[in-house]
Structures are given as C-alpha cells and as structure tokens.
PANURO-365029 format. One record per atom (N, C-alpha, C, CB): z, y, x. Coordinates in steps of 0.02 Angstrom, whole numbers, padded with zeros to 5 digits, always signed. Atoms other than C-alpha are relative to their C-alpha. Glycine has a CB too. Layout:
<nodes>
ZYX...
</nodes>
This chain:
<nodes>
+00072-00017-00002-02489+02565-01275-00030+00004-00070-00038-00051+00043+00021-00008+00065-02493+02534-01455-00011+00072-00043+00044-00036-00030-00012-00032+00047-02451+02689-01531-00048+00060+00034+00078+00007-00019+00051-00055-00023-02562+02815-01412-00079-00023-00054-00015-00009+00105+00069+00020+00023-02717+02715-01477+00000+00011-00082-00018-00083+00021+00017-00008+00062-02668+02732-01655-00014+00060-00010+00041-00019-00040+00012-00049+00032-02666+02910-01670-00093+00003+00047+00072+00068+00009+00089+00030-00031-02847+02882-01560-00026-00027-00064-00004-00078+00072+00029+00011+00054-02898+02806-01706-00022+00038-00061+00027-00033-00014+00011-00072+00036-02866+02947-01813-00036+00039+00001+00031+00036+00004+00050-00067+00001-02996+03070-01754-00064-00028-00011-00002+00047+00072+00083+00025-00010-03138+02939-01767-00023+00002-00104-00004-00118+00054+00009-00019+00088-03140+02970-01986+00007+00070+00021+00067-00033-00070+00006-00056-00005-03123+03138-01936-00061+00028+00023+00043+00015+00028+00068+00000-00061-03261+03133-01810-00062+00011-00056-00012-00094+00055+00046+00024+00045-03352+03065-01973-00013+00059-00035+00020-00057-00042-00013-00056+00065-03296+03191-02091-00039+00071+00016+00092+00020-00010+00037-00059-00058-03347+03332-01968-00065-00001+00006+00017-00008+00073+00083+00026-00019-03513+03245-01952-00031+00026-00055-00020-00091+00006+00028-00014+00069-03541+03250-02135+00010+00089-00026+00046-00057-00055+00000-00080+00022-03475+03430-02163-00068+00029+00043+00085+00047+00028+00062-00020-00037-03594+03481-02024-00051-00008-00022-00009-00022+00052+00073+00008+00037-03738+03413-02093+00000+00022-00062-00026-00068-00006+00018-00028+00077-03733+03469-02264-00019+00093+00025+00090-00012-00071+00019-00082-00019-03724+03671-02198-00106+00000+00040+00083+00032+00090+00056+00015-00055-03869+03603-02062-00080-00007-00038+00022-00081+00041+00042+00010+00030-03971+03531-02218-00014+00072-00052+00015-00066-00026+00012-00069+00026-03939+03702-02316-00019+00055+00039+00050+00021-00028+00000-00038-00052-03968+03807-02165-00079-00021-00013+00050-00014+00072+00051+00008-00008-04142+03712-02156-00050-00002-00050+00002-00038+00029+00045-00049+00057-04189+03766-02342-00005+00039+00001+00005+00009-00051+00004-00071-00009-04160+03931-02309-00043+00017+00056+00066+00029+00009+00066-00033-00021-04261+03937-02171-00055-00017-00016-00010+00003+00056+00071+00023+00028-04420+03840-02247-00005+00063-00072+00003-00105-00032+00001-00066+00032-04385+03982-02386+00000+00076+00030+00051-00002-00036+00013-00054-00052-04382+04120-02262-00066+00009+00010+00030-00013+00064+00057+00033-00006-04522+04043-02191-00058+00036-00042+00014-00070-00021+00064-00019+00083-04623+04051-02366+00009+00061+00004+00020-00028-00097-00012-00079+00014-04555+04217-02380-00039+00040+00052+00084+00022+00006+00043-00048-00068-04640+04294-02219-00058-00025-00005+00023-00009+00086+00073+00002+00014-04787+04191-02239-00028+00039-00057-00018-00065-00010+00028-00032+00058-04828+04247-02428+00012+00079+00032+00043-00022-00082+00013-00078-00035-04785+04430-02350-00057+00033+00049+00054+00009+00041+00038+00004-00039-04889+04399-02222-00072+00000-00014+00018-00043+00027+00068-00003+00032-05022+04350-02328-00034+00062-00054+00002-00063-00038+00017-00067+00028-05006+04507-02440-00010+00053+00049+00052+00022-00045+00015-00053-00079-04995+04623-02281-00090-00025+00006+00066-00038+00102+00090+00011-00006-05171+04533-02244-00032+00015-00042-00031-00061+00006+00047-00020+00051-05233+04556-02393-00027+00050-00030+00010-00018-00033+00006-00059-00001-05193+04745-02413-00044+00025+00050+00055+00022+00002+00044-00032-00050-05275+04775-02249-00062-00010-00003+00013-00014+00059+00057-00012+00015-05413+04709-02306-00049+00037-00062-00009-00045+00007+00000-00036+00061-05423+04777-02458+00001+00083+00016+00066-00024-00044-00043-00073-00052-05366+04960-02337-00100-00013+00031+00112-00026+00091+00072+00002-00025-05548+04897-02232-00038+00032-00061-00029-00082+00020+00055-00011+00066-05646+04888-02395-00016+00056-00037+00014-00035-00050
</nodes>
C-alpha cells in the first residue's frame, strides 16, 4: 500500500506548481484587461467628446 501512495504524493507539488503557473498568466491576463479596459474607456471618452464637439 506503500508505494501507490508515494507516487500520490507526487502530484500534490505539482498540484502546487500548476497553481502557481496558473496564477501568474491569471494575474497578467487581469492587467491586460484593466488596460483594455482604460483603452475603451479613454476611446470612449474621445468618441464622446468628438460628438460633442460634431453637436457644437
């Protein structure tokens, strides 16, 4: 019964490792969209601002 559980042991630093790779993309994934984000708002805000500027 010993030797099933060791390689069981094995995937739980993996488990980790996996965790940590994941999150780093997850935390870069979630600058890019708060920069997106900015990016459509400030667009957004020039679009508004032409149209009003287009009213005037």
């Amino acid at each position: 019964m010993i030797a099933p559980f060791s390689p069981g042991l094995i995937p739980i630093p993996e488990i980790s490792i996996q965790g940590g790779v994941f999150l780093e993309p997850a935390a870069v994934e979630a600058q890019y969209y708060a920069v997106a984000l900015r990016a459509i708002y400030s667009v957004a805000r020039l679009i508004g601002r032409a149209k009003v500027a287009v009213a005037l």
